[in-house]
C-alpha positions, 0 to 999 in steps of 0.5 A: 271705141264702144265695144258691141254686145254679143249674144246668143241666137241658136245652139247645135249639138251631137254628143255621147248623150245624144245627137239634138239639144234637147236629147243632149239637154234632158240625158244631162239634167238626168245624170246619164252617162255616155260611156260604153264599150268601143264599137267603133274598133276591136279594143280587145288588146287595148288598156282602155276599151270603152268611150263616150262615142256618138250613138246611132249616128248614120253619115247617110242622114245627112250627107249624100254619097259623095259628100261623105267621101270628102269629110272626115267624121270630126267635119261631119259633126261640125256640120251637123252640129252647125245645121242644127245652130243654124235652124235654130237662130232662124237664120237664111243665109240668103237675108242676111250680109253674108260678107259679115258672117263667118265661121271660127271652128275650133278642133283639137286633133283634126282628121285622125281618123283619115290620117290613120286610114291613109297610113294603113293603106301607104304601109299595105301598098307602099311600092305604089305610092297612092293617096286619096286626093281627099286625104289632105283636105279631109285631115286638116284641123281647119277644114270643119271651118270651110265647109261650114263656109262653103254650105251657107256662103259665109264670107266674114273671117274664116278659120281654125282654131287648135289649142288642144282641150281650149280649142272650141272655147278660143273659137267662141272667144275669137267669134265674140271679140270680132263681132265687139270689134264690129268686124262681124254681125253673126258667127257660126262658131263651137268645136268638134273632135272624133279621136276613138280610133286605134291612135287616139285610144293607143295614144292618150293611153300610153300618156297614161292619161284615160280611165282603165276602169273597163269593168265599170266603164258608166262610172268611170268619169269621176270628177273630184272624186279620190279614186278617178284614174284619167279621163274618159274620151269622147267625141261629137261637136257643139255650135253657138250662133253668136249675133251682134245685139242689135242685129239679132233684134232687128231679124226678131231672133230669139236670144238664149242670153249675152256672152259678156267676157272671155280670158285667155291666159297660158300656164307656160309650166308643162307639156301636159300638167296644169300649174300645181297652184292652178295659176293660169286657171286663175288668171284665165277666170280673173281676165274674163270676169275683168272682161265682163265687168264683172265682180266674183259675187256676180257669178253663180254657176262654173262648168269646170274643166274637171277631166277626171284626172288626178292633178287637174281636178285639184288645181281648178278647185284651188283656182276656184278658191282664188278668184271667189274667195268666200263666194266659192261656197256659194257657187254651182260647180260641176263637171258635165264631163262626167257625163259626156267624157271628154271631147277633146277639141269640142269640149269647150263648146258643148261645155258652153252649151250647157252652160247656157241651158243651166242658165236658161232653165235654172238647172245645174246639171250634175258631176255623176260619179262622185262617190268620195270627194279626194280629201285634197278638194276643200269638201265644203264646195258645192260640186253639185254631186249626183243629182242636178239642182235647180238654181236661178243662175243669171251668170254662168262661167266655162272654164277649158284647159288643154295640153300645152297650158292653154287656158280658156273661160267663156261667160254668159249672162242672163239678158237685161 
């Protein structure tokens, strides 16, 4: 069977660094961080009391009154996000064969906000047992999927994805293989997550997992660097239309570029820890290049997982060096995470995002932070340090990773 190729029509982004593509794009290029004191809850007993939160976001300039009662903010952005991809595709729901278009969404945590709201009020109330009749469908991890559906009428495959850190990527290589398959003509697909809340914050910190860096919270996100202390959390989503070829020649769509591999592997070692050898890290960058027919030379720029955390950010690297040999050298690698913080189950998503601007406008945006490169990172690798850097990049690789060993890579390349 000859697989079908897959590109991409549209992108829709709200993040810590703005809430357009192009706001999104140009605070990148710049280096500019997102992080910030927490608003969004009194962090004054919290270890951490800042985040990478979405700024200047109001729930009225998108939905009315009653919609918003029904979405948890995490779904909120997913349809923001969606809104915006779909725009920019040109897509009109109404011209096209809606029973071959669906919506792969991938979350890492869901509704945590409402879960938390609803359990505060049981606990408040608890001798009448009274629930928001919305509390189960604005929670669950699925639900960004079906309103994303429900809104354009898209009744191709539909659901959620939830693989922790991986999710939005898994959604996006979902979306591509079934379009290959022929399953699908155009996927609305990407990831959201909004976890800065009392149990996200309290959480991840008790995991000992996020920066505690609160006299400096703009250079907390250190990528590589010897004295980073943990992620920083962010919140937001990103979109990708992604079209069969064909289909998106015959509408006169505008292509970004071609997504021509994905890999998916488990580290099968940890609860929350990569592989020390970075083996599954590895072996997911050697499935997607398999995937692509593609050499390791092809490749020209890597948006690494690159959290800030102190065994990850030597494990990808060293994985890195694996797969590329000598070509490592030669290589773009940066963390937007440094920029953004990390947003959990959308990272993959707006990680692919930039991926696919660096490649469109021969950009390679920064890793901001990097003050000392740990010693236990080959210095020789291109980290792309401080400052973004122009490139011709006709192959750019995403790389995801998340609790539980699961391990994404997405690849897009220049159009021929």
């Amino acid at each position: 069977m000859e697989l079908k190729r897959v590109v991409v029509t549209g992108l829709g982004a709200i993040t810590p660094l703005g809430n357009t593509i192009d706001t999104f794009w140009d605070n990148l290029v710049k280096g500019v961080s997102g992080a910030a004191p927490i608003t969004r809850f009194d962090a004054t007993h919290f270890k951490t009391k800042f985040a990478c939160e979405v700024k200047d976001y109001n729930p009225a300039d998108y939905f009315d009154r009653k919609e918003v009662r029904k979405m948890d903010l995490f779904a909120q952005y997913a349809m923001v996000a969606a809104e915006q991809a779909v725009r920019d595709a040109g897509i009109d729901p109404q011209t096209i064969d809606q029973d071959m278009a669906g919506v792969i969404w991938g979350a890492g945590i869901g509704g945590i906000i409402t879960f938390l709201d609803e359990t505060r009020s049981f606990v408040k109330n608890n001798e009448v047992p009274r629930f928001n009749p919305f509390f189960i469908p604005k929670m669950i991890s699925d639900i960004a999927a079906g309103h994303i559906s429900m809104k354009y009428g898209l009744r191709g495959p539909n659901y959620g994805t939830v693989s922790a850190c991986a999710s939005a990527s898994h959604a996006i290589a979902s979306a591509f293989d079934l379009i290959r398959l022929g399953k699908a003509n155009i996927f609305i697909t990407g990831g959201s997550e909004a976890a800065i809340n009392e149990a996200g914050v309290g959480g991840f910190n008790a995991m000992q997992a996020i920066s505690t860096r609160n006299d400096d919270p703009a250079t907390a996100s250190r990528p590589f660097d010897k004295d980073r202390d943990g992620f920083v959390m962010g919140e937001g989503a990103g979109a990708l239309v992604l079209e069969e070829y064909e289909h998106a020649v015959k509408r006169g769509a505008t292509i970004y570029c071609e997504m021509v591999g994905a890999g998916m592997t488990a580290d099968a070692y940890h609860l929350t820890a990569p592989h020390p050898d970075g083996l599954g890290a590895q072996k997911v960058m050697e499935n997607a290049l398999k995937d692509g027919n593609l050499k390791p030379e092809d490749v020209d720029y890597i948006n690494v997982h690159g959290t800030s955390t102190p065994l990850g950010d030597i494990a990808e690297p060293l994985a890195i060096q694996k797969v590329f040999g000598d070509h490592a050298y030669k290589l773009n690698i940066s963390s937007t995470k440094s920029m953004t913080g990390h947003l959990l189950g959308a990272a993959g998503a707006v990680e692919a995002i930039a991926s696919i601007l660096a490649l469109k406008n021969s950009i390679v945006p920064p890793t901001i932070n990097l003050f000392e490169v740990d010693p236990q990172i080959d210095a020789k690798l291109n980290l792309t340090p401080n400052k973004a850097q122009e490139r011709n990049i006709k192959v750019a690789m995403s790389n995801t990773f998340g609790f539980g060993g699961h391990n994404a890579c997405v690849v897009f390349k220049a159009l021929n």
